[in-house]
C-alpha angles and dihedrals in degrees: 000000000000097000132194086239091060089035093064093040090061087046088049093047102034104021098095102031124114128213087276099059117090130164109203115082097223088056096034084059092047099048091042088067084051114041127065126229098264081052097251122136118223100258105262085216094043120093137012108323118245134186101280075349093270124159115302104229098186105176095049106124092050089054090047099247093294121176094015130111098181122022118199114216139192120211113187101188123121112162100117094068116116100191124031112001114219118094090106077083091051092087081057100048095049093047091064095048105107140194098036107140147322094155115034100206097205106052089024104223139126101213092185090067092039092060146000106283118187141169099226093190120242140315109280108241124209093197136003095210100061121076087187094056100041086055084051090055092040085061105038089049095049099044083056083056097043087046096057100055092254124139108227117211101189121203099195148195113225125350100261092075079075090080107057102036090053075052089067094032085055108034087110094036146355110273122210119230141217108203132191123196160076101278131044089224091213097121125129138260102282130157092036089299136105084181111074129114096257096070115026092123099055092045087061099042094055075046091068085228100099119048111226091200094053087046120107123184119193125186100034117166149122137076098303090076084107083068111058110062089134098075081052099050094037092053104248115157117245124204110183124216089245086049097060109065079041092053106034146240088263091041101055088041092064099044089058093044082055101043094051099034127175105328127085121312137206115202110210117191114197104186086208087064077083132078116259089244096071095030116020098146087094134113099231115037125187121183114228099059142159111275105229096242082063096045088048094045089058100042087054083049097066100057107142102044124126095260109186094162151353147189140198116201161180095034101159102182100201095077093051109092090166107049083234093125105054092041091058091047087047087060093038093052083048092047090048083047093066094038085061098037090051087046082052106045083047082055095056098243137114144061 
């Protein structure tokens, strides 16, 4: 019963506190890395909008990345799709999604006062009319990146940036992978092109930069099954969408943390891994998906992997009437964000 007597001891305690003023340690430190002195917060719809709206280092690549642990990258390049173009929007859309962070409540952590965070801008193109190209200039920027000791967090653009990008994560040493999404990606070369979304995985497994045994891929569905064999043959794990809700959120979980086990680990978020319902600004839909409180559920489950990289993809804005798509790749980019900054902090690195 809510007395008089309780009533003044929550007056006495919070009566005269501002927005500033917590009392319990964990969340006084939290909001201590947020509020100013004067107790004001920085506006989440003022300035120039930012991935998580973290810091814009614009001339890092000419200072070598210095100073930074996790570089967040935009890669607008979507010429491997072989449905409805528009994902080379999708860097765009994320950046103006606000209010994402800075507290995730789950894992409860603030990565952005744990490393140096910063939005690096975008892969410099050479040209926007060559696929081939465009992968040339992925690599070569990421394994700037990689060399210097950097950990690269990609918002694509289509799938196919995956490949290129795992080319410069596992130069030294196959990486394993955990994969949401659709579609298993492991097609073959087909229209001319070894590049397109539909078979970045295979690419880097024939690579020897991705390991097909310490792969897992979660969400598949859809008509193309016919087509990936390959996951199959090169021993890659496959966790169907109707699988999922039968087998469990635990369940799935520890399968991945045992697939992948204790070596290094690439996280690839296909937006199409959810229903259409949740994220329907994609090029390629299929019905049956992952809800996001599920997708979600399983990303905050895999907290301390050896995360060396990760991607979200495939956000085309222009379907997305509702903004819903690029919100939900704005959390998952800041979920992936503590899963790499955990996997760096166990490492010993960092700020």
């Amino acid at each position: 019963m809510f007395t008089d007597d309780k009533l003044a001891k929550l007056r006495e305690k919070y009566g005269n506190a501002k927005g500033a003023d917590i009392f319990d340690p964990h969340f006084r430190e939290v909001a201590a890395s947020q509020f100013s002195e004067s107790g004001g917060r920085k506006w989440p719809f003022a300035g120039v909008p930012t991935f998580l709206d973290a810091p814009f280092f614009a001339d890092a690549e000419r200072e070598n990345f210095a100073d930074l642990d996790v570089a967040l990258v935009g890669v607008p390049m979507d010429l491997g799709v072989s449905n409805r173009a528009g994902a080379r929007l999708g860097p765009r859309a994320v950046r103006n999604i606000e209010r994402i962070g800075p507290y995730e409540h789950v894992l409860r952590m603030v990565p952005g006062a744990m490393a140096r965070i910063a939005d690096i801008g975008d892969v410099p193109f050479r040209s926007r009319y060559s696929l081939e190209s465009c992968h040339e200039d992925i690599e070569a920027y990421f394994s700037k990146i990689v060399g210097a000791g950097v950990i690269p967090i990609a918002v694509g653009g289509d799938h196919s940036i995956s490949y290129s990008i795992q080319k410069a994560v596992g130069k030294d040493r196959p990486v394993g992978m955990i994969h949401l999404d659709a579609h298993c990606d492991t097609c073959g070369a087909y229209d001319g092109s070894r590049f397109h979304h539909g078979g970045p995985f295979r690419e880097a497994v024939m690579d020897g930069v991705l390991d097909p045994e310490r792969t897992i891929q979660i969400g598949i569905r859809g008509a193309s099954e016919y087509v990936w064999e390959f996951s199959y043959d090169s021993g890659m794990t496959v966790i169907h969408a109707e699988e999922v809700p039968k087998m469990g959120i635990d369940a799935v979980i520890a399968k991945a943390r045992e697939v992948v086990g204790d070596g290094p680990v690439y996280l690839s978020f296909d937006v199409d891994c959810l229903d259409p319902s949740f994220a329907p600004g994609t090029g390629t839909p299929e019905v049956g998906g992952l809800t996001s409180r599920e997708a979600l559920a399983i990303l905050r489950g895999l907290k301390g992997l050896d995360f060396v990289g990760a991607d979200v993809v495939e956000v085309a804005p222009q379907y997305d009437t509702t903004t819903n798509t690029a919100h939900i790749a704005a959390q998952v980019l800041f979920e992936e964000l503590c899963l790499v900054v955990d996997a760096m902090k166990r490492r010993g690195a960092g700020a």
